[in-house]
N, C-alpha and C positions, 0 to 999 in steps of 0.2 A: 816737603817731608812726606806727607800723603799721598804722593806719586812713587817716590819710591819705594814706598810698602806696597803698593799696589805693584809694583813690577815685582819684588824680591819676595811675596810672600809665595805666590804661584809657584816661582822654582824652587822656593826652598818647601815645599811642602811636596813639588813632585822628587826630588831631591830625595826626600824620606823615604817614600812610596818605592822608589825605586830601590834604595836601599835596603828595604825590610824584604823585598821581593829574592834579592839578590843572596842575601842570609838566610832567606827560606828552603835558596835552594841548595845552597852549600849546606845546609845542615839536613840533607834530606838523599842517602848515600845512592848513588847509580849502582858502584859495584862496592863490594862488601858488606861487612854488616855494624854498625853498632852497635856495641852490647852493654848492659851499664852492668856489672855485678855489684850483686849488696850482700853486704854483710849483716844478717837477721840473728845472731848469736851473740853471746853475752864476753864472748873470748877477742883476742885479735886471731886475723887471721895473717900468716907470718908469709904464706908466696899464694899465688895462683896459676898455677901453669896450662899452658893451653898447648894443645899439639893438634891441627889440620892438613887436611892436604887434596887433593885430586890429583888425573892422572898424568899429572906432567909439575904437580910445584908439592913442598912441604915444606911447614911454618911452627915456628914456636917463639910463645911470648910466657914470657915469666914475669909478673906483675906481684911487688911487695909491701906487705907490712897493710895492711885494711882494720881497720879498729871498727870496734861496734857500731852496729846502727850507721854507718859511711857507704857511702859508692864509689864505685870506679867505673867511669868509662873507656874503654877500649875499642879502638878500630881493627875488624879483623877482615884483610883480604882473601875472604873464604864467601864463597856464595851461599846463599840461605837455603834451609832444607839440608845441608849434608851433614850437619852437625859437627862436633867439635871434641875434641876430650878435654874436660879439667882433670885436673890435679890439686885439691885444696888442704895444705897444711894449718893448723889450728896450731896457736900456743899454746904449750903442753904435750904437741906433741902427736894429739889427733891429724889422721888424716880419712880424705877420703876421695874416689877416682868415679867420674860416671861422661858419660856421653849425652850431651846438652844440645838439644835443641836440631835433631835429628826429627827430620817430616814437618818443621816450621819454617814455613815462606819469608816471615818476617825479616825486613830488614833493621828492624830496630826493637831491642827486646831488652830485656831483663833475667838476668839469673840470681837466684836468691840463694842466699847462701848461711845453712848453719850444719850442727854436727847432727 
């Protein structure tokens, strides 16, 4: 029995190792960007739309319904630094339009969001 723990624990410990390696790197984007938007406002917010582009592709994603104090992650095939336009509609009816994250390197970032 103690022979076999001695053979099985090695691989399964390198097993993990390799595993956590392999998750680190999938979660760690070559091209595009991660963005997580948070909702920092006391309202939902009812869409988010995103419009990017360069000189040969353009993209849009519409992402719905974010309730208070919540995040959403979004992958966006846009390279970092060119920025991006939102469009964020609030319940009730607020909205508001701006250009995020224009001259940021970042491939993994945060946009905080209230009115």
């Amino acid at each position: 029995m103690k022979a076999n723990i001695k053979i099985w624990l090695p691989a399964l410990l390198l097993g993990l190792l390799i595993g956590g390696l392999v998750s680190y790197q999938m979660a760690q984007p070559t091209n595009g960007m991660f963005v997580t938007f948070k909702n920092d406002d006391t309202v939902m917010i009812d869409s988010i739309q995103l419009n990017f582009g360069n000189a040969t592709s353009q993209s849009d994603i519409l992402s719905l319904r974010l309730p208070p104090g919540e995040e959403r992650l979004l992958l966006l095939n846009h390279d970092p630094g060119m920025g991006f336009n939102v469009k964020v509609r609030y319940a009730g009816g607020d909205e508001q339009e701006f250009c995020a994250k224009q001259f940021d390197d970042q491939r993994i970032t945060t946009v905080s969001l209230s009115r």
